[in-house]
Structure formats: structure tokens, C-alpha cells
N, C-alpha and C positions, 0 to 999 in steps of 0.2 A: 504494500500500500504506500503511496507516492503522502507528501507529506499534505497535499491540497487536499488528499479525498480522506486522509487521515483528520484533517480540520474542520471538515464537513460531515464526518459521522460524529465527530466530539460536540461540534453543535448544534445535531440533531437528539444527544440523548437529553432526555427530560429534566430540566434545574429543578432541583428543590424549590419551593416557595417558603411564604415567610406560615404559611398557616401551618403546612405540614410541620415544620419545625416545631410551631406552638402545639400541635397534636403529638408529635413525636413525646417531647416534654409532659404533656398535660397524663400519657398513658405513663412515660417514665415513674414521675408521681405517684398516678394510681398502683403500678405494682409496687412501688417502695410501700406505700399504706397497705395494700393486703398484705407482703411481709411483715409488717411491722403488727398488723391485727391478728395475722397467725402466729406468731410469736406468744402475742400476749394469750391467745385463747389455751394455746398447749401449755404455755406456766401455769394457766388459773387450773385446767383440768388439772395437770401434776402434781401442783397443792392439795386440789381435792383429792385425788387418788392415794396422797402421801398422809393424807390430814389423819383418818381412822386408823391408819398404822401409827401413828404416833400417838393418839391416844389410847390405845390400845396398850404400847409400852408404858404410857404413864401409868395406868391403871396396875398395869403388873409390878412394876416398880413401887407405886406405893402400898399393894397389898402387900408383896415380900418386906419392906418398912416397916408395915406392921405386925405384918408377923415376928417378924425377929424383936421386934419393941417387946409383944407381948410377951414371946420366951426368955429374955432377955430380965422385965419383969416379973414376971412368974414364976423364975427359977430360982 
């Protein structure tokens, strides 16, 4: 390709405009905000999910507390 018809397919292909740019950005955006919203939904599940395993231990933890209180007294 001679450099004339090289020059003439470069400005035939399609320029960005100034909107697509603005859409480009505005979708960039929205996916940053769904990461950003699935992020926070899997911590809040994993909290809950983590929440009754730890009370759970607390509950063991202070019945063995008291148990040993009472042996401890008793004895």
C-alpha cells in the first residue's frame, strides 16, 4: 500500500466522538459501582454467615467459664 491510499483508509476509519467518550466513561463508572456494590454485599453476607459461628463460641466459652467457676467453687 503506496502511502496516498494508506492516508485514505486512515481517514476513512470512524473518529471517536466527544459522546462516545462520555459513554465510554459514564459505563467505566457504572462497572466501578457494581464492583464496588458486590464487594460490599459478599462482606455483609460473610458477616452474617460468620456472625452465629461466633456466637456460638461465645456461648461455649462462657458455659466452660462457668463451669470451671463452679468446680473450682464447689471443690
Amino acid at each position: 500500500m503506496d502511502d496516498k491510499r494508506l492516508d485514505e483508509w486512515v481517514s476513512s476509519l470512524p473518529r471517536p466522538d466527544v459522546d462516545s467518550s462520555v459513554t465510554l466513561r459514564t459505563r467505566w463508572a457504572a462497572l466501578e459501582e457494581l464492583e464496588r456494590s458486590k464487594a460490599t454485599w459478599l462482606s455483609r453476607a460473610w458477616t452474617l454467615a460468620l456472625e452465629p459461628a461466633f456466637l456460638v463460641i461465645a456461648v461455649v466459652v462462657e458455659v466452660g467459664w462457668a463451669a470451671t467457676t463452679l468446680a473450682v467453687l464447689g471443690a
